[in-house]
N, C-alpha and C positions, 0 to 999 in steps of 0.2 A: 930303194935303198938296199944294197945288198953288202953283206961283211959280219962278223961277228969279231974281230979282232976291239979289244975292250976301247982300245982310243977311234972307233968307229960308230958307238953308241950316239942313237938320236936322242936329247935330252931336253924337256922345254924347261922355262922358270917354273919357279912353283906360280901356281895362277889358277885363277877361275876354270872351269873346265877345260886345259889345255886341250891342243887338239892339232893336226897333222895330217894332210890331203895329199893326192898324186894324182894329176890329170893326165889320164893316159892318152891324150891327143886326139880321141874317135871314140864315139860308141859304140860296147862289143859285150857280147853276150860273156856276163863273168860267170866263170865254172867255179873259182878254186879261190881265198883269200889265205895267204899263211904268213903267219907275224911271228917274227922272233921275240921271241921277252929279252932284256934284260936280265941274266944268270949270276946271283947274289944275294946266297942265302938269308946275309942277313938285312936283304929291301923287300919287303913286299910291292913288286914293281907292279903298276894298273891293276889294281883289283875292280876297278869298276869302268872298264874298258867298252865303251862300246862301238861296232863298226857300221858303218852308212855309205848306200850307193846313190850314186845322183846322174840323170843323164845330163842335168843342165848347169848342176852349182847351184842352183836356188832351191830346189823342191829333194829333199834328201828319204830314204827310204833306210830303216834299221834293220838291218841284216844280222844284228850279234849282238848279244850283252851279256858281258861273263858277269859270274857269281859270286863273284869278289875272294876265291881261293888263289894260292898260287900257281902259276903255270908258267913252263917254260918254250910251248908253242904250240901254238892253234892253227885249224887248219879247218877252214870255214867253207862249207860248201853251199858257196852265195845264191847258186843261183838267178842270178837277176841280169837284167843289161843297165849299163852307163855306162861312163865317160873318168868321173872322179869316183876315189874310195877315198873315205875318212876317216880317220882314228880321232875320239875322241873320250875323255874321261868323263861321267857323271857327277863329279865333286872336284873337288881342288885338290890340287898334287902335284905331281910332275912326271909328264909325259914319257916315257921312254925305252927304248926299242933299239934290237940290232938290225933286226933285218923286214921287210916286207914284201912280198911277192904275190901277184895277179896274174891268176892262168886265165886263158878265155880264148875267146875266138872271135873272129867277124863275122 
């Protein structure tokens, strides 16, 4: 997803631990994860944010869990290999994000 222009925001229902995956087509050594927040003082957007790599979709590995402050963008040095990255919340809310970006390599 890339864009910050406000009518660009990814936004889920409010719901059970919403949540938001990108299958990047191959397995590849991921470097770098960086998530745009949502920028609006008055939402505390994903306070309990956490991210997960998967080489396969079923077996997920937790790479990140923020601390429930606010932030307007992380930049997670994953270190791992997969295939998919996950966003998802630890409580019910609503999901949402301008932008997310995976560096990495084959």
């Amino acid at each position: 997803m890339v864009g910050r222009d406000p009518h660009d925001l990814v936004h889920s229902d409010f719901e059970q631990n919403p949540w938001w995956y990108v299958d990047l087509g191959t397995s590849a050594t991921i470097d770098t994860i960086r998530i745009y927040n949502r920028l609006n003082p008055e939402v505390l957007a994903n306070p309990s944010l956490m991210v997960f790599v998967s080489e396969d979709g079923n077996l997920w590995e937790e790479v990140y869990r923020h601390d429930g402050s606010r932030w307007a963008e992380l930049t997670l040095d994953a270190s791992t290999r997969g295939r998919f990255v996950l966003l998802q919340l630890a409580e019910p809310g609503h999901l949402q994000f301008f932008e997310v970006e995976v560096w990495g390599r084959n």
